[in-house]
MOPAC internal coordinates of N, CA, C and O (Angstrom, degrees):
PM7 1SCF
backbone

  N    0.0000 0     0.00 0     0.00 0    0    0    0
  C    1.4555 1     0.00 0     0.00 0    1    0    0
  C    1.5259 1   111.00 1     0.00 0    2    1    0
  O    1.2310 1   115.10 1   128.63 1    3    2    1
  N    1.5105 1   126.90 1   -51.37 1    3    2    1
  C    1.1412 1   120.56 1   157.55 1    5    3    2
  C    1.5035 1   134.23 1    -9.41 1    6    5    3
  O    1.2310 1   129.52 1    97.98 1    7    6    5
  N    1.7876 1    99.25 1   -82.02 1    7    6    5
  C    1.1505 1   129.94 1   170.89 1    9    7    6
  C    1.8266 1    96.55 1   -33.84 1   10    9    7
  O    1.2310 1   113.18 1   110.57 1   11   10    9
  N    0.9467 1   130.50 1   -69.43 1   11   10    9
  C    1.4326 1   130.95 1  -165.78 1   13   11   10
  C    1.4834 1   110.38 1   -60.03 1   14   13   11
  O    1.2310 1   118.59 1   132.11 1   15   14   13
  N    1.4835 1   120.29 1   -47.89 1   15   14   13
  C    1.3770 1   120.47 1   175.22 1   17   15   14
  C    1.6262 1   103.80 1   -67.99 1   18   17   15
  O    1.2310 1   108.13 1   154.76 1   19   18   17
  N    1.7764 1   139.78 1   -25.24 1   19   18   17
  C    1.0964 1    85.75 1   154.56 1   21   19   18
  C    1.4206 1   124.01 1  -141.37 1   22   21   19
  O    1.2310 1   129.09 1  -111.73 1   23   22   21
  N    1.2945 1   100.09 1    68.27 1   23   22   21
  C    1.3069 1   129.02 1   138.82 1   25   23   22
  C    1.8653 1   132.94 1   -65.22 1   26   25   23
  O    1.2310 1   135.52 1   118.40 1   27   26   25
  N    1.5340 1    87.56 1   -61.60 1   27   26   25
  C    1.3140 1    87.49 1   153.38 1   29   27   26
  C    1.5551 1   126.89 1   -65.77 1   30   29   27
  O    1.2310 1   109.72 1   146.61 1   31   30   29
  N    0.8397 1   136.90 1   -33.39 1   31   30   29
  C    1.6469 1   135.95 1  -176.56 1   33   31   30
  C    1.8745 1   109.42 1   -77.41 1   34   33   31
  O    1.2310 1   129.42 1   177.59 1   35   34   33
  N    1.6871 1    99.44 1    -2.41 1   35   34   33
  C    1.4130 1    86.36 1   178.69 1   37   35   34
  C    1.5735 1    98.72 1   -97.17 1   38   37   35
  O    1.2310 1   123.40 1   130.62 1   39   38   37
  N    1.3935 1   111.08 1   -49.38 1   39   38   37
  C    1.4460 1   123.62 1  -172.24 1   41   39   38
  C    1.7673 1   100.13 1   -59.86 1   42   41   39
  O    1.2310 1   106.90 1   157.16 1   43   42   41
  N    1.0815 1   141.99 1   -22.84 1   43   42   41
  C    1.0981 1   141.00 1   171.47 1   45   43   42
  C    1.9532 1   118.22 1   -64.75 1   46   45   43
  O    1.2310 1   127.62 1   125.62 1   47   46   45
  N    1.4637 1   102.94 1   -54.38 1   47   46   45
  C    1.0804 1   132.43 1   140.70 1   49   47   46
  C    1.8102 1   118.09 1    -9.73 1   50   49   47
  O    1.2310 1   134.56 1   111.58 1   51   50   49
  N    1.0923 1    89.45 1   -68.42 1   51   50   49
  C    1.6521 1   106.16 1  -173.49 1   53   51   50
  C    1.9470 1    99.57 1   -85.62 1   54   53   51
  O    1.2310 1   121.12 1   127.46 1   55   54   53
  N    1.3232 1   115.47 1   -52.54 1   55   54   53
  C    1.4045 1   104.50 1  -178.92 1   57   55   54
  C    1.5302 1   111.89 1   -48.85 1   58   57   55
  O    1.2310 1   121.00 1   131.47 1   59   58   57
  N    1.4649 1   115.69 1   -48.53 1   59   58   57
  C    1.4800 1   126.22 1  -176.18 1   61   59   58
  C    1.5287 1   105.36 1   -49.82 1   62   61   59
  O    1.2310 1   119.54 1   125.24 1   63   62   61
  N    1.5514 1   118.48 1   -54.76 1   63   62   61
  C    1.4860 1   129.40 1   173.39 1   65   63   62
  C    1.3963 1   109.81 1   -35.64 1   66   65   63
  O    1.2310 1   126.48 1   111.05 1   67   66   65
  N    1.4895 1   105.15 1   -68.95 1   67   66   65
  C    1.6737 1   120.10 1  -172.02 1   69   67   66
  C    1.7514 1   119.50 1   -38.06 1   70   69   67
  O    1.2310 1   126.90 1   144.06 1   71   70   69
  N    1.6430 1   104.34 1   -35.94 1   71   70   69
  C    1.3340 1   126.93 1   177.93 1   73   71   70
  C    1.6770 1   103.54 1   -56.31 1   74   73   71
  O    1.2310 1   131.33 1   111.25 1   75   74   73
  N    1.0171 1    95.74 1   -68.75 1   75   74   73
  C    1.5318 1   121.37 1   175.05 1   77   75   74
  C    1.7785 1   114.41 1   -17.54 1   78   77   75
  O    1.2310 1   136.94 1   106.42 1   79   78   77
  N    1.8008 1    84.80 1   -73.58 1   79   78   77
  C    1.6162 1    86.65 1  -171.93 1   81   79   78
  C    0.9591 1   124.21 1   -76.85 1   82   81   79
  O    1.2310 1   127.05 1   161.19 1   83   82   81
  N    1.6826 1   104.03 1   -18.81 1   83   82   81
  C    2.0482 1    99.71 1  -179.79 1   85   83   82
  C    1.4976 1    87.44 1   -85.50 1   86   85   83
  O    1.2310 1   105.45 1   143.84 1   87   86   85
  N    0.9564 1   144.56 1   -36.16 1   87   86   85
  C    1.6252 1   121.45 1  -175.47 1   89   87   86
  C    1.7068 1    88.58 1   -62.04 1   90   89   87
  O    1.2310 1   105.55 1   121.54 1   91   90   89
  N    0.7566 1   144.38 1   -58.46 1   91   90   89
  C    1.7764 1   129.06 1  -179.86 1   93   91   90
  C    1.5207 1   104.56 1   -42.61 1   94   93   91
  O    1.2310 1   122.69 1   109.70 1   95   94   93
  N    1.0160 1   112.45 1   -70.30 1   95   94   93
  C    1.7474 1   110.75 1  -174.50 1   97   95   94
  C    0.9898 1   118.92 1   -48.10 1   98   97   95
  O    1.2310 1   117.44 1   132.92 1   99   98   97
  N    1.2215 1   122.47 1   -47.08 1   99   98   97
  C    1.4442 1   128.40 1   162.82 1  101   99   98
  C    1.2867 1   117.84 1   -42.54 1  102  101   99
  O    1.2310 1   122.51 1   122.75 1  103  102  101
  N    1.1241 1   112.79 1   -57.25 1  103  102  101
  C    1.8049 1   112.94 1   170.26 1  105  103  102
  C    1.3677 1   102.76 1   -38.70 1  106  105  103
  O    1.2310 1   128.84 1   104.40 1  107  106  105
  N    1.1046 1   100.57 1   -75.60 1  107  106  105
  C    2.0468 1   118.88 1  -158.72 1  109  107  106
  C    1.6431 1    86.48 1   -50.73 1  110  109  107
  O    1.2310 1   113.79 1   133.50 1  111  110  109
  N    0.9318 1   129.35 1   -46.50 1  111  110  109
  C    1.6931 1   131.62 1  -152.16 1  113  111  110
  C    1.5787 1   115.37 1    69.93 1  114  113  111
  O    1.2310 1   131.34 1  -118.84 1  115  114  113
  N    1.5159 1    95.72 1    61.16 1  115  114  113
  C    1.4455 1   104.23 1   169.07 1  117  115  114
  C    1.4109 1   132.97 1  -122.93 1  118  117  115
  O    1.2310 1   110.34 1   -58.99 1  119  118  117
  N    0.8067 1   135.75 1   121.01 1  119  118  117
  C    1.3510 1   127.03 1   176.80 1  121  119  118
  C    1.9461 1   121.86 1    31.76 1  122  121  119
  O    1.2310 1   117.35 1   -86.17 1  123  122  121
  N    1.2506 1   122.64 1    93.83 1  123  122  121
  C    1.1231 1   121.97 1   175.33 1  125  123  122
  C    1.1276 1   144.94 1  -103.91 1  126  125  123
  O    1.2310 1   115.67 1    -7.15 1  127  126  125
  N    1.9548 1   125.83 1   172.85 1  127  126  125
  C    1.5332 1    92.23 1  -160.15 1  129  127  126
  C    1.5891 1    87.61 1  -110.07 1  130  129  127
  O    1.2310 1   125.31 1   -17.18 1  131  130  129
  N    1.6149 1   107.40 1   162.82 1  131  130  129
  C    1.7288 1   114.05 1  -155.70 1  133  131  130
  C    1.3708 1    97.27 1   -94.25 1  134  133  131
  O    1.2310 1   120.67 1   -48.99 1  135  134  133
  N    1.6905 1   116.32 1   131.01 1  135  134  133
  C    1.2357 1   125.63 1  -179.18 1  137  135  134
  C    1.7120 1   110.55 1   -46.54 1  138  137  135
  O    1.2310 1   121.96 1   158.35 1  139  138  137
  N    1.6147 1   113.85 1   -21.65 1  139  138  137
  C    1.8184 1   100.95 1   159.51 1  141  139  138
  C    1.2008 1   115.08 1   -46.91 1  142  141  139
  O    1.2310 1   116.98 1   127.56 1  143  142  141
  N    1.4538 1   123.35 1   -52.44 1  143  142  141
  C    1.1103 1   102.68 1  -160.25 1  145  143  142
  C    1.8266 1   116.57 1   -95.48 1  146  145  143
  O    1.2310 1   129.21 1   172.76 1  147  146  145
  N    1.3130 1    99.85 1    -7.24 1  147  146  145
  C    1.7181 1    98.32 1   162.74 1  149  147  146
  C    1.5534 1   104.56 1   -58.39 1  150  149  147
  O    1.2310 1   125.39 1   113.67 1  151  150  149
  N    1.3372 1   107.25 1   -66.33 1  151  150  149
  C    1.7022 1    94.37 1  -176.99 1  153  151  150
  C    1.5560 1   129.76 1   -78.30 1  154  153  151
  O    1.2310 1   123.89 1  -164.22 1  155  154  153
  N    1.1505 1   110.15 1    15.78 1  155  154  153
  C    1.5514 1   134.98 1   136.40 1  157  155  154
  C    1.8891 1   110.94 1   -36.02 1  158  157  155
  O    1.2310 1   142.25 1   106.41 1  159  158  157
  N    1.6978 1    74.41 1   -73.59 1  159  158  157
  C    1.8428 1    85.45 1  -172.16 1  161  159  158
  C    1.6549 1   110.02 1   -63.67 1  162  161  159
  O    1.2310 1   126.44 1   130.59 1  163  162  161
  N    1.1204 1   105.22 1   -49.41 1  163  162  161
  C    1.6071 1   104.48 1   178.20 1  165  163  162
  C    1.5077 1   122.64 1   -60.04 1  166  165  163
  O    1.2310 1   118.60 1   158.66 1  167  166  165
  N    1.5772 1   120.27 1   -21.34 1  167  166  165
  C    1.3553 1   109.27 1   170.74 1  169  167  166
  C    1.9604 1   109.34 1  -100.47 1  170  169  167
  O    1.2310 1   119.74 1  -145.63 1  171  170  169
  N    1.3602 1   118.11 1    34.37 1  171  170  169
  C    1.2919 1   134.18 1   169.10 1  173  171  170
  C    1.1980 1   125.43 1  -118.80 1  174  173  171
  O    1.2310 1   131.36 1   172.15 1  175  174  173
  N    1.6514 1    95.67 1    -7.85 1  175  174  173
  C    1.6146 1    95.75 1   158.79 1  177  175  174
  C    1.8915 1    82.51 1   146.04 1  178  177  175
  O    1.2310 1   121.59 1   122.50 1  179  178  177
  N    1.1770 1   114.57 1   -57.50 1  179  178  177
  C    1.5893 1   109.67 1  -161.91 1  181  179  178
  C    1.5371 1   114.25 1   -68.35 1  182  181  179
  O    1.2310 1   117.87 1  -115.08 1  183  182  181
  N    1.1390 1   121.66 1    64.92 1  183  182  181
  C    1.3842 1   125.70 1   170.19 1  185  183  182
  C    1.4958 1   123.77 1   -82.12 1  186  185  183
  O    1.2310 1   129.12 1   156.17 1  187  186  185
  N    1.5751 1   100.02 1   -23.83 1  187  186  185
  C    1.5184 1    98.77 1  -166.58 1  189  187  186
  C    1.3271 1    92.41 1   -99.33 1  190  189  187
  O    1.2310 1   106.08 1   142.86 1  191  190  189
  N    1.3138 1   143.45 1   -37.14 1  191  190  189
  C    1.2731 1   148.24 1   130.46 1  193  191  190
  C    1.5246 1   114.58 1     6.09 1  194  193  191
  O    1.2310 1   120.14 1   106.83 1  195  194  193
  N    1.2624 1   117.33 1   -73.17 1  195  194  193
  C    1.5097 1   143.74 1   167.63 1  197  195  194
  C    1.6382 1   111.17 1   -38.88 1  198  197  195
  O    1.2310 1   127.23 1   119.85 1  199  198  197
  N    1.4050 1   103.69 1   -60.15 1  199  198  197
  C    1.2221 1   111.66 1  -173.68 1  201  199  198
  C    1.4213 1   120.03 1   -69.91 1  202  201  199
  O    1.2310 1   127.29 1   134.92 1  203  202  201
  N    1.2002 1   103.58 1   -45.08 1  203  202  201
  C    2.2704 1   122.61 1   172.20 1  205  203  202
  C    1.3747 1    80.65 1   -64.76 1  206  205  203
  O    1.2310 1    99.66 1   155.61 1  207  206  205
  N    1.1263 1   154.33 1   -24.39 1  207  206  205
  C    1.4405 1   126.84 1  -164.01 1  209  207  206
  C    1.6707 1   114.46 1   -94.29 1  210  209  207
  O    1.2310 1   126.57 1   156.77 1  211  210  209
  N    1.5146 1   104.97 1   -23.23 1  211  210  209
  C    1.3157 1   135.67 1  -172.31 1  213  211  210
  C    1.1128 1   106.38 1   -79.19 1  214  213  211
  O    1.2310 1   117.76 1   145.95 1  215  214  213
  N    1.4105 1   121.87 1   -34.05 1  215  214  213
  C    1.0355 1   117.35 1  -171.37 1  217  215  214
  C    1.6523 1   123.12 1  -107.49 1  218  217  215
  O    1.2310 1   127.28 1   163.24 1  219  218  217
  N    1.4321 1   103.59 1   -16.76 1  219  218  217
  C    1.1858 1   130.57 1  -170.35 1  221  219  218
  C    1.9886 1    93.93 1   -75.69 1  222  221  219
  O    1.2310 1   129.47 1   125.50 1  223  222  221
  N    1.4828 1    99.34 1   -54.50 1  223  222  221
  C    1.6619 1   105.48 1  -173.51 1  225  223  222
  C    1.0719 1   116.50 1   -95.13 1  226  225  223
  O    1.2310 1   124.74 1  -167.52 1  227  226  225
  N    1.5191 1   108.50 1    12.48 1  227  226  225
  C    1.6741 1   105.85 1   171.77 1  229  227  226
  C    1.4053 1    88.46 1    63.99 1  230  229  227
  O    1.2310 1   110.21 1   -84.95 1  231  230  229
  N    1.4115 1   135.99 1    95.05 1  231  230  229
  C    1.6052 1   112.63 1   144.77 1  233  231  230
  C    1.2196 1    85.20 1  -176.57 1  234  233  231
  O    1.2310 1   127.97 1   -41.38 1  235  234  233
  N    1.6342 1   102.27 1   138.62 1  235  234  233
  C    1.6068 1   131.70 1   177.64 1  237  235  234
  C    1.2620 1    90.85 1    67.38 1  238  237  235
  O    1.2310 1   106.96 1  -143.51 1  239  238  237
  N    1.3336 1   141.88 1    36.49 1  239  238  237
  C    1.4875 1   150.68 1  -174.56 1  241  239  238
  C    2.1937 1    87.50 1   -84.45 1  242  241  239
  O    1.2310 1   115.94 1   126.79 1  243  242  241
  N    1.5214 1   125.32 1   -53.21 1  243  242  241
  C    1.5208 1   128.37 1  -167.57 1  245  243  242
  C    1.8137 1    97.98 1   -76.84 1  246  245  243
  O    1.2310 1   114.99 1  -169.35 1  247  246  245
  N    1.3592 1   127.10 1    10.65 1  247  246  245
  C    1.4047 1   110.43 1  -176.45 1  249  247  246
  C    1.4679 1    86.53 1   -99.69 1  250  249  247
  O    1.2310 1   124.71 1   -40.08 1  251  250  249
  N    1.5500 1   108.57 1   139.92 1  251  250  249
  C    1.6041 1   114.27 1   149.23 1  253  251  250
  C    1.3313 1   126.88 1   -38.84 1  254  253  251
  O    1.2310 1   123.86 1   135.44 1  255  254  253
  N    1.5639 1   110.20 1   -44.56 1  255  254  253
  C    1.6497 1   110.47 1  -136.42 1  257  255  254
  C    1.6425 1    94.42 1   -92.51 1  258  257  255
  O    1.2310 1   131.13 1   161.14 1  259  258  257
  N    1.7881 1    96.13 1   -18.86 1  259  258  257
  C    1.7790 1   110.86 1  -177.38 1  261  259  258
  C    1.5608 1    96.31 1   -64.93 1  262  261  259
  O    1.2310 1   126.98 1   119.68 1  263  262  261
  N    1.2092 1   104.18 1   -60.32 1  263  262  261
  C    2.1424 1   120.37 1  -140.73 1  265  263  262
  C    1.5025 1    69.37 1   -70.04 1  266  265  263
  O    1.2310 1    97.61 1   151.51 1  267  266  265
  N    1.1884 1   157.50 1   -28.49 1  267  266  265
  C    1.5890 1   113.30 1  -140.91 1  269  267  266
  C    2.2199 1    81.24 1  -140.25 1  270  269  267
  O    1.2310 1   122.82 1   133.56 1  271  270  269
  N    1.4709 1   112.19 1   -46.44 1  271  270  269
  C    1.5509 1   103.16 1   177.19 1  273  271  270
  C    1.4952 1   114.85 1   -46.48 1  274  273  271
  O    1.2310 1   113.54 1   118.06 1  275  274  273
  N    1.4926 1   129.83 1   -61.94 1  275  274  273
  C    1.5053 1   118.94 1  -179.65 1  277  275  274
  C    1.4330 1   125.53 1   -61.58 1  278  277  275
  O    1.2310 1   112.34 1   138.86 1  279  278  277
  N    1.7991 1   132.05 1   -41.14 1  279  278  277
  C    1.2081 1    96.34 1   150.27 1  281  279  278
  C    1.7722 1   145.60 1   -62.59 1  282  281  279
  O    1.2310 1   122.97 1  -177.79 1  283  282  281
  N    1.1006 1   111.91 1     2.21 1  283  282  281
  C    1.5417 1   134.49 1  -178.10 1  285  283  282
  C    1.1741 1   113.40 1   -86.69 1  286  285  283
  O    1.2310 1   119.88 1   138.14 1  287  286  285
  N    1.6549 1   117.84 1   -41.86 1  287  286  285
  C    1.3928 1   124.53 1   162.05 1  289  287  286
  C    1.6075 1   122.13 1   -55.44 1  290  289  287
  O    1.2310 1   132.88 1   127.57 1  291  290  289
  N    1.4668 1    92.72 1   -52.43 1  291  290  289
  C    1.6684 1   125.17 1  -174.42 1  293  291  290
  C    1.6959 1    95.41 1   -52.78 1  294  293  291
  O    1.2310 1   120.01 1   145.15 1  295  294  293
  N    1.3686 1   117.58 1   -34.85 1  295  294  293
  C    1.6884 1   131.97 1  -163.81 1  297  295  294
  C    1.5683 1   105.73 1   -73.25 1  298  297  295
  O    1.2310 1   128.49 1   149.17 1  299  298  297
  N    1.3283 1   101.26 1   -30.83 1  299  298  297
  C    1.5044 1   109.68 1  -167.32 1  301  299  298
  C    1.3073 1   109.22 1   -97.53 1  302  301  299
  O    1.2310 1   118.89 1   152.13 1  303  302  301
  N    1.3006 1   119.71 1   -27.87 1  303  302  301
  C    1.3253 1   121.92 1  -166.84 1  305  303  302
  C    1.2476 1    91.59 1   -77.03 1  306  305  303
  O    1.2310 1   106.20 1   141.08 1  307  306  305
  N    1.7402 1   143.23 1   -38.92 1  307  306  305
  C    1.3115 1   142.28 1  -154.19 1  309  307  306
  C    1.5598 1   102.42 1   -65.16 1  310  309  307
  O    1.2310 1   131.47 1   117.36 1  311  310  309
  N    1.7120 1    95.47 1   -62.64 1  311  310  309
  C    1.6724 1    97.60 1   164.55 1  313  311  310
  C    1.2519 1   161.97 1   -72.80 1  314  313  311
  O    1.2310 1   131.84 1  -172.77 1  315  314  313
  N    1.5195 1    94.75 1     7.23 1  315  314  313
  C    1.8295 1   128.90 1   173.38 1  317  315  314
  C    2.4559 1    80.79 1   -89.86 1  318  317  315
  O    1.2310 1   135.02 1   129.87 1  319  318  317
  N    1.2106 1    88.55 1   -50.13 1  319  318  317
  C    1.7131 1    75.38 1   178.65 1  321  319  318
  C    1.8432 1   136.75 1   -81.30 1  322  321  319
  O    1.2310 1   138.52 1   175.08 1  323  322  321
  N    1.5389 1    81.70 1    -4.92 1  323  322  321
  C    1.6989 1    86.01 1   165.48 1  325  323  322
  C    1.4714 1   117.31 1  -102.49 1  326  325  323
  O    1.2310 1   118.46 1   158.26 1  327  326  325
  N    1.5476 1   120.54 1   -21.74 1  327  326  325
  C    1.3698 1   132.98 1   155.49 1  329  327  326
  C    1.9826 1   121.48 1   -44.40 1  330  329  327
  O    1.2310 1   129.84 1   134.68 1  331  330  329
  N    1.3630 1    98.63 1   -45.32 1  331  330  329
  C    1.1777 1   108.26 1  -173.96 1  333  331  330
  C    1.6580 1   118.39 1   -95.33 1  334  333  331
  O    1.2310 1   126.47 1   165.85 1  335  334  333
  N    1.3036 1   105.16 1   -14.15 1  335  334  333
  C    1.8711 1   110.61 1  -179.31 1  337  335  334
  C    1.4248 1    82.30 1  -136.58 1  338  337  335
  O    1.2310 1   107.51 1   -97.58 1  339  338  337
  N    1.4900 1   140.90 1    82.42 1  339  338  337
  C    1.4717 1   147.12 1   117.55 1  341  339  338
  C    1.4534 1   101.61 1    -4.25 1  342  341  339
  O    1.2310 1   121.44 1   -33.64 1  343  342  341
  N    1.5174 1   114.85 1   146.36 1  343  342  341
  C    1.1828 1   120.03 1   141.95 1  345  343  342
  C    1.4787 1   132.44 1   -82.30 1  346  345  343
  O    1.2310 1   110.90 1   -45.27 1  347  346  345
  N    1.7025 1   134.71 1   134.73 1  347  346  345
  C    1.0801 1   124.04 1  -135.12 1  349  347  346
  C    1.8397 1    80.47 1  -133.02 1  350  349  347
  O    1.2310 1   120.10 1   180.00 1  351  350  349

């Protein structure tokens, strides 16, 4: 169980990051990273990561598939994790 809590807190970690720098690059207009692989990270666990980051830096805040796919991902992952670690 450990192992999984922080697993998730790393990949979250990094989705939140990812937000970060392409909202930087984006500014500068440099080289960016491709919404594949943001929602890469978010369906590996860092969605909520993704999403606090989205929202935190303002960015990809006007895409549909952003504003409403990462908490939706984030939705599923909770209950793929309450399915699998029951409370005992």
């Amino acid at each position: 169980m450990e192992i999984v809590l922080v697993y998730f807190l790393i990949i979250n970690v990094i989705g939140y990051s990812l937000m970060g720098i392409d909202k930087k690059r984006a500014v500068r207009g440099a080289w960016r990273i491709s919404e594949a692989s943001l929602f890469t990270v978010a369906f590996l666990g860092g969605a909520l990561g993704c999403t606090l980051g989205m929202n935190h830096f303002r960015h990809k805040t006007k895409h549909w598939y952003f504003k409403y796919g990462m908490p939706a991902i984030f939705a599923v992952h909770v209950c793929l994790l309450l399915s699998l670690f029951p409370r005992t």
